[in-house]
N, C-alpha and C positions, 0 to 999 in steps of 0.2 A: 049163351054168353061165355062160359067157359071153355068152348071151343072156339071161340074169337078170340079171347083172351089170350090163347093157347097159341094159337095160329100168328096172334102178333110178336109174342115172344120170338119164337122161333124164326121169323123175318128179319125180326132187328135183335139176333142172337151175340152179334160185333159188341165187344165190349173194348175200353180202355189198353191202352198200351203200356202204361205203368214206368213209361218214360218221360212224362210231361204233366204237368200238375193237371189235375182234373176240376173245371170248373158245375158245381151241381147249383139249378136251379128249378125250381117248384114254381108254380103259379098259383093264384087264388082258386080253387074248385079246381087243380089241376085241367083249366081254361085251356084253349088251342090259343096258339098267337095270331090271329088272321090280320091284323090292321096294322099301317104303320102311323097310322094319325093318332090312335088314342091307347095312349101304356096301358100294360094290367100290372097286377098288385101280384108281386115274388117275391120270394124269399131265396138265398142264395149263400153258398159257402165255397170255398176256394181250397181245394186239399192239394197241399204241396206235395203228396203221396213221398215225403223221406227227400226229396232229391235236394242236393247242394247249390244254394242260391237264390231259394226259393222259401215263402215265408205263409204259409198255413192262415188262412182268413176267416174266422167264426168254423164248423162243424157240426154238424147230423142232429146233434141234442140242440144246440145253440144255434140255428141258421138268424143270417142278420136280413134286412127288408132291402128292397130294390124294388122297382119296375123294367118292364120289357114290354118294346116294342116293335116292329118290322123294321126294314130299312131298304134303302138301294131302288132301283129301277129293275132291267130287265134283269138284274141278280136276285129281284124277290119276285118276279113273275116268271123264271123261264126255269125254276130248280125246285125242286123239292127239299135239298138241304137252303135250310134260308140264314139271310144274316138279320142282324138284330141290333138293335138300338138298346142300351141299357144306362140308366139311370140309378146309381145308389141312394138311401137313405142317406149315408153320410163319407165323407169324403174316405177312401182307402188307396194303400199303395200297392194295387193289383199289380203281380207278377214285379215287384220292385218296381215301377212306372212312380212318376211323380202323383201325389196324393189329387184324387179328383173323383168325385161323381159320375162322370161322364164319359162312358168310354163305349166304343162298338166292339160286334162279336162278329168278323169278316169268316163267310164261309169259303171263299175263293169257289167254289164247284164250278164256273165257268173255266178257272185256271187249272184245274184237272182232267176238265170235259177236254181240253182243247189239248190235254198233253204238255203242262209246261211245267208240272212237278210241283205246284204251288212257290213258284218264283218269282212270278211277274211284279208284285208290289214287296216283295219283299227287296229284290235288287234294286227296283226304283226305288225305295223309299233308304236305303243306305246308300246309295247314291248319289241320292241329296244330300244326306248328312257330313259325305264325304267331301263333297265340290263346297260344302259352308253356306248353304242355304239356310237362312236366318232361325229356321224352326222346322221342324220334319216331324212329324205325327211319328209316335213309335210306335213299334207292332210288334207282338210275341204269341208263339205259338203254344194252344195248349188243347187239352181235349175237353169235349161239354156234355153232360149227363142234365136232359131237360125232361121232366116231368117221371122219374126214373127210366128214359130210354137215352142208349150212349147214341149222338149224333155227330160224333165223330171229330174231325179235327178241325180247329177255326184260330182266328188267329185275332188275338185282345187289341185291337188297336185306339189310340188317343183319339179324341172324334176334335174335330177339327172347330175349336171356337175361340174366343177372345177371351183371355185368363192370362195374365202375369207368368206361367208356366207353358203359352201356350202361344197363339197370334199374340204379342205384350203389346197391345197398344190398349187406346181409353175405349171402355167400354161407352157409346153413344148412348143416350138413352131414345126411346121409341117417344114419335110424335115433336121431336124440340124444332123449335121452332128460329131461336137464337141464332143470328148468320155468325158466328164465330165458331157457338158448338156444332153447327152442321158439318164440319168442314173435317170432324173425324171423333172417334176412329169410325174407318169402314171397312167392312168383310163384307166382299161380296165373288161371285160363280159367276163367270161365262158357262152360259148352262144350254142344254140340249132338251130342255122341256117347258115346255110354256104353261102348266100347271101350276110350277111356287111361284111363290109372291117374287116380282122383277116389275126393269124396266123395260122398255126398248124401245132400242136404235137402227137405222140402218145403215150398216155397215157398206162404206164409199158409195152412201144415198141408195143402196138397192137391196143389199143382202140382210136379213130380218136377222138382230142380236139379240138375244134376249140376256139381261142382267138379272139374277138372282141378291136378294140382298139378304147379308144371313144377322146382320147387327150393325144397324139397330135392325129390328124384327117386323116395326109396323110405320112409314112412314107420314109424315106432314106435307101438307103441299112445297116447304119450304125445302126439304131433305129429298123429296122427289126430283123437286128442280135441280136442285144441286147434282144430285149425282146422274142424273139427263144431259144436263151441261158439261159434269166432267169428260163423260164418255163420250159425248159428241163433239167435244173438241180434241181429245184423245183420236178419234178417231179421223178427224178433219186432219190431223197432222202425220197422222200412218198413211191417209193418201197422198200427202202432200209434196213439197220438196225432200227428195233424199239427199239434198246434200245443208239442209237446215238441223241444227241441233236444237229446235224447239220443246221438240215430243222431251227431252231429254227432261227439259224443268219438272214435266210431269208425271213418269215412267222413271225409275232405279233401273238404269243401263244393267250395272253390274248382278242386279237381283233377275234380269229377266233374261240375262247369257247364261246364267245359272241353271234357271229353271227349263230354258232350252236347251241348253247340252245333255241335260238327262232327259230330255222328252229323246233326242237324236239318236242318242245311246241306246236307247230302250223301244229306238224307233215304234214310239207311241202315237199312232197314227191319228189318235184322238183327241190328242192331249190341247188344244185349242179350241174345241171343238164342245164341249161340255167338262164338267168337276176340275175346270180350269178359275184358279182362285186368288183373288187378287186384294189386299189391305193397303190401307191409310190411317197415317195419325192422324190426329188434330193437329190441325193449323195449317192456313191457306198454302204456306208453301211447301211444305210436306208433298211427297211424291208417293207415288201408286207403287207398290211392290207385286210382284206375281209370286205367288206362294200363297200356302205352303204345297208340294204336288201331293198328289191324289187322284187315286185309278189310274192303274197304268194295264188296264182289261184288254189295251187292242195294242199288246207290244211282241215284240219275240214273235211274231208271225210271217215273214218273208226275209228271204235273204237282198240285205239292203243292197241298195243297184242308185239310191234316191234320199232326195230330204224327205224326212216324216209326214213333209204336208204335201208331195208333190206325188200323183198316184193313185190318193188314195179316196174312199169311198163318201170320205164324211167332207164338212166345207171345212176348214180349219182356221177361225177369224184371228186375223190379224197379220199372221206371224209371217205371211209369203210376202206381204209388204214391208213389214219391217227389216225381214232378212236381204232386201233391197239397198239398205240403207250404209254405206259404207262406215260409218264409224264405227255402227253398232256390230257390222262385221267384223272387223278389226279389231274388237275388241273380244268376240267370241272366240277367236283363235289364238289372245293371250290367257284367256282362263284357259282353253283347251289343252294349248302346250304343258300350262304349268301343272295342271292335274295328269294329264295324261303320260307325259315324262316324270313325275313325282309320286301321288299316293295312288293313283287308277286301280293299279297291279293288285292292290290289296280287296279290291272286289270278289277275288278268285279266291281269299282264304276265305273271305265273309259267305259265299256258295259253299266252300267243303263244311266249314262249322253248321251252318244252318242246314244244309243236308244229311249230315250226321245227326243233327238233332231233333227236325221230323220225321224221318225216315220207317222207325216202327210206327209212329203214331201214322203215318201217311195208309201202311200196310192195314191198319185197323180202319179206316176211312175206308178205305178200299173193299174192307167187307163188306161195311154197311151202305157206302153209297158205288157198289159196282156198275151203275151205269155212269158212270162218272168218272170213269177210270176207265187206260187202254189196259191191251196185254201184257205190255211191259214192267220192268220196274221201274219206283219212281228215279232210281238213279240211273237208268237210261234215257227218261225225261229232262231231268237236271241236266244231265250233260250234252242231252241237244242245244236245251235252253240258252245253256252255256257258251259252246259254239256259236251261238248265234251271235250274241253280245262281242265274243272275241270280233268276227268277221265285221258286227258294225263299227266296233270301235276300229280294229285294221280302214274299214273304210271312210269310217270320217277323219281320222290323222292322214289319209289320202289327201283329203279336200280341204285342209286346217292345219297341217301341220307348217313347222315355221319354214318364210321364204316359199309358201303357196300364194298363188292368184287373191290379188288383199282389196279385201273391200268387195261384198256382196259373195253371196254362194254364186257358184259356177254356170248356175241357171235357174235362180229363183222363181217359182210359181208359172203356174201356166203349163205344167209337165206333166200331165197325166199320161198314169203308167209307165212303164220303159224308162229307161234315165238317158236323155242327147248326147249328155257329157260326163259320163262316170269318172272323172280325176283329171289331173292334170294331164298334158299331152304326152308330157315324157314319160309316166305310168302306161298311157294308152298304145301301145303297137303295134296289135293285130288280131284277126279273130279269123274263125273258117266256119267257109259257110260250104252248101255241096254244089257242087257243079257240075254236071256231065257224071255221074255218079262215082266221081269222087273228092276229097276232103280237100281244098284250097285257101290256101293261108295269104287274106286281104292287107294290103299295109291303109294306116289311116285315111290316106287320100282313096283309094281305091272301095272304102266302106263308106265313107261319105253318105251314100246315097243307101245303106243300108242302116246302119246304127253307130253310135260308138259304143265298144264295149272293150273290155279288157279280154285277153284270153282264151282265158278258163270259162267265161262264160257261154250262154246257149241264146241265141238269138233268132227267137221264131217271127216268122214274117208271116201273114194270110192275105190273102183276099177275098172278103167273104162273100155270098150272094147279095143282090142290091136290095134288095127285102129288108135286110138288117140294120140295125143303126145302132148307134151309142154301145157300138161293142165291150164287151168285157171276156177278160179271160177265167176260169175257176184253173187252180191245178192241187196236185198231192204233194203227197212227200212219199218218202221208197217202202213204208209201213200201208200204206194208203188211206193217211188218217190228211181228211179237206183241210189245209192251209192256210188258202185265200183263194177273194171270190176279188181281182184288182181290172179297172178298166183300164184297156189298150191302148196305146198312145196311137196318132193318127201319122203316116207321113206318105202322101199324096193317095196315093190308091190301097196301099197296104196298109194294116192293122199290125201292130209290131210289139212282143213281149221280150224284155231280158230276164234271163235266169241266172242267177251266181250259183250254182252248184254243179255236181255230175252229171246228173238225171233230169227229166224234167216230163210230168203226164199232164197233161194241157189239154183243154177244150178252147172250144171260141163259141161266145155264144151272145144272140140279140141282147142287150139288156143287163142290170143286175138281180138276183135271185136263181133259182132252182128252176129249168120251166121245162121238166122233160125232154122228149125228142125235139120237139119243136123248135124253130131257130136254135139250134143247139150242131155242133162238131161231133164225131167220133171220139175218141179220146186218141190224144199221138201223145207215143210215149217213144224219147227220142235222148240220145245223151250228145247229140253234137247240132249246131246251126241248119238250118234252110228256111227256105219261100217254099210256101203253097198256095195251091188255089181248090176252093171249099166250095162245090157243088154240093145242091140237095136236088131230090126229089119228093117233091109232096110235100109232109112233113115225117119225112125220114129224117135221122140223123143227117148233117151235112158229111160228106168225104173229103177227106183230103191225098193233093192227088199232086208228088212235091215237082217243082219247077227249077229252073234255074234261078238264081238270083240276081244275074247281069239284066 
């Protein structure tokens, strides 16, 4: 025993960074947390460890009571640092946060694993704040000492419920039955799991939607109906006329340009797709807000070329119809302008602040969860992350900025992979692809039949064997850390990828996942345009073997 004992010390020897309050919590019989269904009984104190701004909550002799629980999806099954659901005894103003019981302990280890610095919900979530989205979950980071072992860095966020400090609408109660009080408030998830309590619908009579309903918690056949009804006539009107301002009675235009221009931004490729969250007051004519956002796990990952839903791996309900819709267009690109030429800029100071301010505690993380962490530092992270965000927003003032193409994106839905029409014409003027073994610079008409792309950009074409179907490409970044796994758009016989960067190391392969040799490419690692054509033998790797592109 005391060789175990001994052994586990020294594993998890990472202690605190002495720069961020440290949150300590005990459990009953020093319990493990395995469930997210059923709390256990903690005790818990809050040491501001000195630092300015910061306010000391109970202490060692005096710890106060709470519960803790698991939380999340593939963030509490695919990591070892876990997040957690926590519940006070009695209401506190953790970290200065407005006084509540109810707060989560976000470990981001996906946003680490993936090299983004612990960014991703922290830009999205000031984001929000920034463009005036009615209410934005706040998050602060600090470090957590759980059963006396330091587990590193996690970040105290508001858990998202219906509180006068929080979604302000009426709290519903469960089971009513009354058609006046059914009619609000509601909190509910377009959600990605068919597990919690929900409705569903079929999204334009085929695609399966599942509604999560988070309050009221247990419905009546009467509340059932109701919000069945809502959504499926919601939905009857996203397929319906785009040039009908119906949907509009029922949807808050201004609330859901909002919550899309930061899903754009953060080109969150998910963000439609599940922990997509939508309230209503009472009263019949009360309309659906989308908010507040939450999880932005699949952002900062490609250099944008594309709308967030058009691409990409997940189905994205709704929004590739709506963004159809020319008012709602039209209207997106007067939020756009006026944030974007106005306060945008101050995103970049809100990055240097918040990276000066995890940056030892990120290094102590680092100890203790190093498989979770590249070689780099995390401010060489941060400032990819960063980059990244410049280039989408550069590219969405491409396609929104004032006196652009009005009314509907430039090619809404239906685009997978590849982007037809990266910006206006006048942005678009050439690109070079190889030809006779060397570099030829195409004007728009003459690409036509290849891609459009600006540039700078890299535009691979293949053909792959006929074996193959439903192609997808996987590629890197110049560190050789996997980026994305995105399906290839189709245009007649070739499979076609754009790249916005220098470089670009590229496979072509049957399918999406990991599947070895097998229907799988070579790797080409290439910094300028061409066509290929991708023989295999057997189940070798396919080759590629470059072509002209006329």
């Amino acid at each position: 025993m005391l060789l175990f004992f001994v052994a586990t010390i020294t594993l998890h020897a990472a202690s605190y960074s002495g720069t961020l309050p440290v949150l300590y919590i005990q459990t009953e019989n020093n319990q493990t947390i395995t469930s997210k269904d059923n709390y256990l009984k903690a005790t818990y104190y809050l040491d501001a460890m000195g630092l300015a701004g910061y306010e000391s909550i109970g202490n060692a002799s005096a710890p106060l009571t709470m519960e803790i629980k698991g939380r999340g999806n593939y963030s509490w099954t695919g990591f070892d640092k876990k997040p957690y659901r926590i519940k006070l005894a009695d209401k506190q103003p953790l970290l200065g946060m407005k006084k509540s019981k109810h707060f989560t302990l976000l470990a981001h280890a996906d946003d680490s694993n993936d090299r983004k610095g612990f960014m991703r919900n922290a830009v999205g979530l000031e984001l929000s704040k920034m463009i005036g989205l009615a209410w934005t979950p706040d998050a602060k980071p600090l470090e957590v000492v759980l059963n006396g072992d330091y587990i590193g860095l996690y970040f105290l966020t508001e858990h998202i419920r219906v509180d006068k400090d929080r979604v302000n609408i009426v709290e519903q109660e469960d089971g009513e039955t009354d058609s006046e009080a059914i009619t609000g408030g509601w909190l509910v998830e377009i959600d990605n799991y068919d597990d919690d309590p929900h409705i569903t619908i079929y999204e334009g009579g085929k695609t399966t939607m599942w509604i999560t309903y988070k309050t009221p918690e247990e419905l009546s056949f009467q509340q059932e109906q109701y919000l069945t009804q809502q959504m499926t006539l919601i939905d009857n009107l996203v397929y319906g006329d785009k040039n009908s301002n119906e949907l509009w009675n029922y949807i808050d235009m201004d609330a859901l340009a909002k919550f899309y221009i930061v899903q754009e931004l953060t080109d969150n490729y998910e963000s439609f797709h599940g922990s997509c969250y939508l309230h209503k007051e009472k009263g019949a004519n009360e309309k659906w807000h989308f908010g507040p956002v939450w999880d932005f796990g699949s952002s900062f990952n490609r250099d944008k070329s594309q709308y967030m839903y058009q691409g990409d791996v997940w189905h994205n309900h709704w929004i590739p119809e709506i963004c159809k819709f020319p008012a709602f267009m039209s209207r997106v690109k007067e939020i756009w302008n006026e944030f974007y030429n106005g306060d945008y800029n101050n995103i970049y100071n809100f990055i240097d602040t918040h990276e000066n301010l995890i940056a030892k505690a990120a290094a102590k993380d680092k100890e203790r969860w190093s498989q979770y962490h590249g070689s780099q530092t995390i401010g060489t992270y941060i400032e990819r992350t960063t980059n990244v965000l410049r280039k989408n927003a550069e590219w969405l003032n491409g396609q929104w900025k004032t006196n652009s193409n009005p009314g509907g994106n430039d090619n809404p839905g239906g685009n997978e992979g590849g982007n037809d029409n990266t910006g206006s014409l006048s942005e678009v003027t050439s690109m070079y692809v190889w030809v006779n073994g060397q570099s030829v610079e195409y004007t728009i008409a003459q690409v036509d039949s290849i891609t459009f792309a600006k540039k700078e950009s890299i535009v691979v074409k293949a053909k792959v064997p006929e074996s193959w179907s439903d192609v997808y490409v996987y590629i890197w970044d110049t560190e050789g850390v996997e980026t994305g796994d995105y399906k290839a758009s189709k245009q007649g016989d070739w499979y076609v990828y754009t790249y916005f960067g220098k470089s670009l190391n590229i496979i072509f392969k049957k399918g999406k996942g990991w599947t070895g040799n097998k229907n799988q490419s070579e790797d080409l690692k290439t910094d300028r345009s061409g066509c290929y054509i991708i023989t295999q033998e057997g189940e070798n790797k396919g080759v590629f073997n470059e072509v002209d592109c006329e």
